[in-house]
C-alpha positions as CSV (number, residue, x, y, z in Angstrom):
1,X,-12.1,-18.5,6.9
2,X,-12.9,-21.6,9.2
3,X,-12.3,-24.8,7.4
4,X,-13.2,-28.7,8.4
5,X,-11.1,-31.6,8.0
6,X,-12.2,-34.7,6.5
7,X,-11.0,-37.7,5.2
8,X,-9.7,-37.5,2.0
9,X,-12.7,-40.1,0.2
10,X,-11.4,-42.9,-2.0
11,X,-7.4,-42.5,-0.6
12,X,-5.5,-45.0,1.5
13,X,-5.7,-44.9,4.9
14,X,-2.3,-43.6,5.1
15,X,-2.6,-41.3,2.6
16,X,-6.2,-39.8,4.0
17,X,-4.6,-39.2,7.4
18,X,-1.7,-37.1,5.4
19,X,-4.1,-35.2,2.9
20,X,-6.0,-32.0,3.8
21,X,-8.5,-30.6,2.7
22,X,-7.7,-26.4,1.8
23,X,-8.4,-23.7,0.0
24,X,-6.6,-21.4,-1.8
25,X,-5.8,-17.7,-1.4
26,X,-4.0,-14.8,-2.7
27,X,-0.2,-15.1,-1.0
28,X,0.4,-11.1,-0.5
29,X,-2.5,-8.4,-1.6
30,X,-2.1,-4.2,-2.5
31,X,-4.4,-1.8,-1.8
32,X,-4.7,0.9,-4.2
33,X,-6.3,4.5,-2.8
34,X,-5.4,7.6,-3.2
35,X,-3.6,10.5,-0.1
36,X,-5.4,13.1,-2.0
37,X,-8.6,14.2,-2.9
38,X,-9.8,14.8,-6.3
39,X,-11.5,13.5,-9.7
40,X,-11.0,10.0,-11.4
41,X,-9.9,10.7,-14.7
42,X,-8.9,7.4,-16.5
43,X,-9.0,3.5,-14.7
44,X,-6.7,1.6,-16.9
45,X,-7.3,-2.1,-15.7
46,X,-10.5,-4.1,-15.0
47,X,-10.9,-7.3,-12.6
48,X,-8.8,-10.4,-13.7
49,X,-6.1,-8.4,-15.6
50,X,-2.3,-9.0,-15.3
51,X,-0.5,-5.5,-15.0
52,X,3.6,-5.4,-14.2
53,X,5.1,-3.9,-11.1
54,X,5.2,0.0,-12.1
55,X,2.3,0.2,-14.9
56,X,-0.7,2.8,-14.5
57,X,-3.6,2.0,-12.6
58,X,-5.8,5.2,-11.7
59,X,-5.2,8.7,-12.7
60,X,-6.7,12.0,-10.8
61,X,-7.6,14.9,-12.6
62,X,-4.2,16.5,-12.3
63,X,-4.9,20.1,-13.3
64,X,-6.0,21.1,-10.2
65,X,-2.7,20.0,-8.5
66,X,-1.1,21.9,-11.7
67,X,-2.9,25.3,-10.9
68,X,-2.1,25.1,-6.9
69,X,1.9,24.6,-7.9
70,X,2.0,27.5,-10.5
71,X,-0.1,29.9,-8.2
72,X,2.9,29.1,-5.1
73,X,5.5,29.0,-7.9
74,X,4.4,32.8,-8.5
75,X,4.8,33.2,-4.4
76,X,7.9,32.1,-3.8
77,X,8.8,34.2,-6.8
78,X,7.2,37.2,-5.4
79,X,8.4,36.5,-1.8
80,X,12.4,35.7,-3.1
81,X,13.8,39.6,-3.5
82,X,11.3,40.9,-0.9
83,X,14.0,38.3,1.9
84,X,16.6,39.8,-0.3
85,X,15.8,43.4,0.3
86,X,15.5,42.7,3.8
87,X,18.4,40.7,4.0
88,X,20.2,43.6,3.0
89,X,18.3,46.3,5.3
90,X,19.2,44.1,8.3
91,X,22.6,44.0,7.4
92,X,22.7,47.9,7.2
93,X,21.1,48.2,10.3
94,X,23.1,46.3,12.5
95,X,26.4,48.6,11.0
96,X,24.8,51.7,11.8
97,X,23.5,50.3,15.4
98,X,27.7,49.4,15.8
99,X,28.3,53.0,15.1
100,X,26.0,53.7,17.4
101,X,23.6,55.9,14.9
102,X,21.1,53.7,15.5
103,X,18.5,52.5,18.7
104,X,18.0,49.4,19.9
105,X,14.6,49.5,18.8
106,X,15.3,49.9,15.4
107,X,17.7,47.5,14.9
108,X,14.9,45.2,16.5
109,X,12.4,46.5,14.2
110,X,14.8,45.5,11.1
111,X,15.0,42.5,12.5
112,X,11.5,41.8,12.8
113,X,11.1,42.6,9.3
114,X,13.8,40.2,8.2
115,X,12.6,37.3,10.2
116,X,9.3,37.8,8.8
117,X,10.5,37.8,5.1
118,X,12.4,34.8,5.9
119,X,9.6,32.8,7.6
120,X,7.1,33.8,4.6
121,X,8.9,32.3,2.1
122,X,9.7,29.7,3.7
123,X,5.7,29.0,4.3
124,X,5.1,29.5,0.7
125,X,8.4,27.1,-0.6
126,X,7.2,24.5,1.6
127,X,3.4,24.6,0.8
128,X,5.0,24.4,-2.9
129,X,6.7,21.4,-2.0
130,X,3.2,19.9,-0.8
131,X,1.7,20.8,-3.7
132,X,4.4,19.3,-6.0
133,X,4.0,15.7,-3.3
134,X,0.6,15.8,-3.9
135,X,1.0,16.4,-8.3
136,X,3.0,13.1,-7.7
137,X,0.6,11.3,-6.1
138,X,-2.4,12.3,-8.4
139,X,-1.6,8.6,-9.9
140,X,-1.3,5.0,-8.5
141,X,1.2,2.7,-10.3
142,X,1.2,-1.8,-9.2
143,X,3.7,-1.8,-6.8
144,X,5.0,-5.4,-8.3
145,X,3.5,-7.9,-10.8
146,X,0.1,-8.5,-9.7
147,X,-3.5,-9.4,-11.0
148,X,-6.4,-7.0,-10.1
149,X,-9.1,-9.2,-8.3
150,X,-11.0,-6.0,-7.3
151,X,-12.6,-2.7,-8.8
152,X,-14.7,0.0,-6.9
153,X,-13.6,2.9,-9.3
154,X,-14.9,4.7,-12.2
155,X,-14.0,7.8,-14.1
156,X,-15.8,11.2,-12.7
157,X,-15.7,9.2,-9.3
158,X,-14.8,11.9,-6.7
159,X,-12.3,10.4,-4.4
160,X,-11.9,12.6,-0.9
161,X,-10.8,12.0,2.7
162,X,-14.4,10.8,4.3
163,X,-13.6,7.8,1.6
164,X,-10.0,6.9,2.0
165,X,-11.0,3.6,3.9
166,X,-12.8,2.6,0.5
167,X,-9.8,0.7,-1.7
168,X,-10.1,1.9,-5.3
169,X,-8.6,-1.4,-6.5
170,X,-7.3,-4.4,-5.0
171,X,-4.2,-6.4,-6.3
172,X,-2.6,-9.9,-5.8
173,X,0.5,-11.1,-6.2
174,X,0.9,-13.3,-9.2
175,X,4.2,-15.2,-7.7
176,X,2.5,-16.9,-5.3
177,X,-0.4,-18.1,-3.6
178,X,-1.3,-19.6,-0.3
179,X,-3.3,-23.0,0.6
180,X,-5.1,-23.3,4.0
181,X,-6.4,-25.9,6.2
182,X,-7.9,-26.7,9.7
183,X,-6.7,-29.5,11.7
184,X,-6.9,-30.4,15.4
185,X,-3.6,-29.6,17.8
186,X,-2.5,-32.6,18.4
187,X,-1.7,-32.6,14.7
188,X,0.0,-29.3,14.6
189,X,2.6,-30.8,17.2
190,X,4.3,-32.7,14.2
191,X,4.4,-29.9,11.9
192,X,6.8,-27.0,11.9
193,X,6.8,-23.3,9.7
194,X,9.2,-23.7,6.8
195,X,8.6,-27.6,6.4
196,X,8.0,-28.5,3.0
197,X,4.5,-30.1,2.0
198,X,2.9,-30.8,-1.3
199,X,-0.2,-28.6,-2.2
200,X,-2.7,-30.7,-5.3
201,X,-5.0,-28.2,-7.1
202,X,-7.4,-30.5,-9.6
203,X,-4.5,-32.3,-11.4
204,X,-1.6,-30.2,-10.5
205,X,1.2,-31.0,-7.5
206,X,3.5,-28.1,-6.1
207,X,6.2,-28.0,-3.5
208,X,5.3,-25.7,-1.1
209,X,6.0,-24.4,2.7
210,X,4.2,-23.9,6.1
211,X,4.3,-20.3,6.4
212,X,1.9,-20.2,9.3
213,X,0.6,-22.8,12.3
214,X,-2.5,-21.6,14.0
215,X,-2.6,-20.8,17.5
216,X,-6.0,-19.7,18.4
217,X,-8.9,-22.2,16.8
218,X,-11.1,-21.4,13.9
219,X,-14.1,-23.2,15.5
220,X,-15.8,-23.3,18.4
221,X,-18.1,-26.3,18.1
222,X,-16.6,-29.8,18.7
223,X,-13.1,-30.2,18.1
224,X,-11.2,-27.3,18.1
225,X,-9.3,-26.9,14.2
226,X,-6.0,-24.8,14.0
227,X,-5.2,-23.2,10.9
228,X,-2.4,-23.9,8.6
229,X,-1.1,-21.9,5.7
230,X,0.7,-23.1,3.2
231,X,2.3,-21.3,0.5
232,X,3.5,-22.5,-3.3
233,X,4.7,-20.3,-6.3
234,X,2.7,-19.2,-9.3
235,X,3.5,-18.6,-12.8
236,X,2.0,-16.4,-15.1
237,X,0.2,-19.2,-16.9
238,X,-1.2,-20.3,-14.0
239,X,-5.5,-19.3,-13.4
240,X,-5.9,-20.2,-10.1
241,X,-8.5,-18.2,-7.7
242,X,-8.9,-17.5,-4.3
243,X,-11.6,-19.8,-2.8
244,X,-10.7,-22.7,-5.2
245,X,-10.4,-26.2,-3.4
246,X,-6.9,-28.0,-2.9
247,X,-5.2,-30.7,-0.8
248,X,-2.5,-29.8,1.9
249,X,-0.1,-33.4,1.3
250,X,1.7,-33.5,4.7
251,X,5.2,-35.5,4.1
């Protein structure tokens, strides 16, 4: 978002010319959706709750994925001593076509049968396999520690492949946050990604480091501002937002 620098009211000189004013925003962010369709069964977290890298976020209906596996289970079952029997008729054929008892046709007709044994279950194995991906995907897990900072999703919600654009649930990492400002170029020439900075939320001071220096300008009336992003660490008892004002200290 394009942000304006000012002078830093009631500082030193000095000091005003060093201090930016920022804003603060989530560091890294997780999109939660889904690569299957189906029913919403159970959301387990609401906006501004803490979950841990691997915990339960959404869960589809799963039954339906259940019903497809045990329905190709059957047909691999069913297809498995029908490549056998083949198997073994091919096998005979192509002794008795060495012996000369039997045509070339034929032994190309027990082929044909064998290949097409073969190719069947291997169709219905790997459309099990599918089916067994897409069981495991029927729920989303937090890939690391994160705080939820949005929700579209509710139980009975359908969720299919016209709507895979929507994200169910968005997470933020809870480590670490970013702080970003707007200053002209000729500025930026002094500053350098990795340099360490101070960022001042209210009446907190953290170490932080340029993680990013602008090079196309965030405004297009009067002087040209370049964005810089900061970024600081986070602990768990830490409640800031995205959006909240801060101060970028340059050294």
């Amino acid at each position: 978002m394009p942000l304006i620098l000012l002078a830093s009211a009631g500082l030193p000189a000095d000091a005003a010319a060093r201090d930016l004013p920022a804003v603060l925003d989530w560091s890294d962010t997780y999109i939660v959706s889904f690569p299957v369709d189906g029913r919403v069964s159970q959301v387990r977290v609401r906006v501004g709750e803490r979950v841990a890298g691997g915990a339960r976020l959404v869960e589809l209906d799963t039954e339906p994925f259940k019903i497809q596996l045990r329905r190709l289970d059957a047909a691999v079952a069913a297809r498995e001593p029908v490549l056998a029997d083949e198997a073994r008729e091919y096998e005979q054929a192509k002794s008795l076509y060495e012996q000369t008892v039997l045509s070339d046709v034929e032994l190309q007709r027990a082929r044909n049968a064998y290949e097409k044994a073969r190719a069947e279950l291997a169709e219905s194995t790997a459309q099990r396999e599918l089916a067994r991906w897409r069981l495991d995907r029927a729920g989303a897990v937090a890939p690391w520690d994160a705080r939820v900072i949005r929700r579209s999703v509710e139980p009975g919600q359908m969720v299919v492949d016209e709507q895979r654009s929507i994200p169910l649930l968005v997470l933020a990492k809870t480590d670490a946050m970013t702080a970003g400002a707007s200053l002209p170029a000729a500025a930026m020439r002094a500053l350098h990604i990795g340099q360490q900075v101070r960022v001042l939320i209210d009446d907190d001071s953290r170490d932080a480091e340029i993680i990013s220096l602008g090079m196309q300008p965030e405004t297009d009336r009067g002087e040209p501002g370049y964005r810089l992003e900061a970024r600081f660490s986070t602990t768990q008892d830490d409640d800031f937002r995205a959006g909240q004002a801060a101060v970028i200290r340059l050294p």
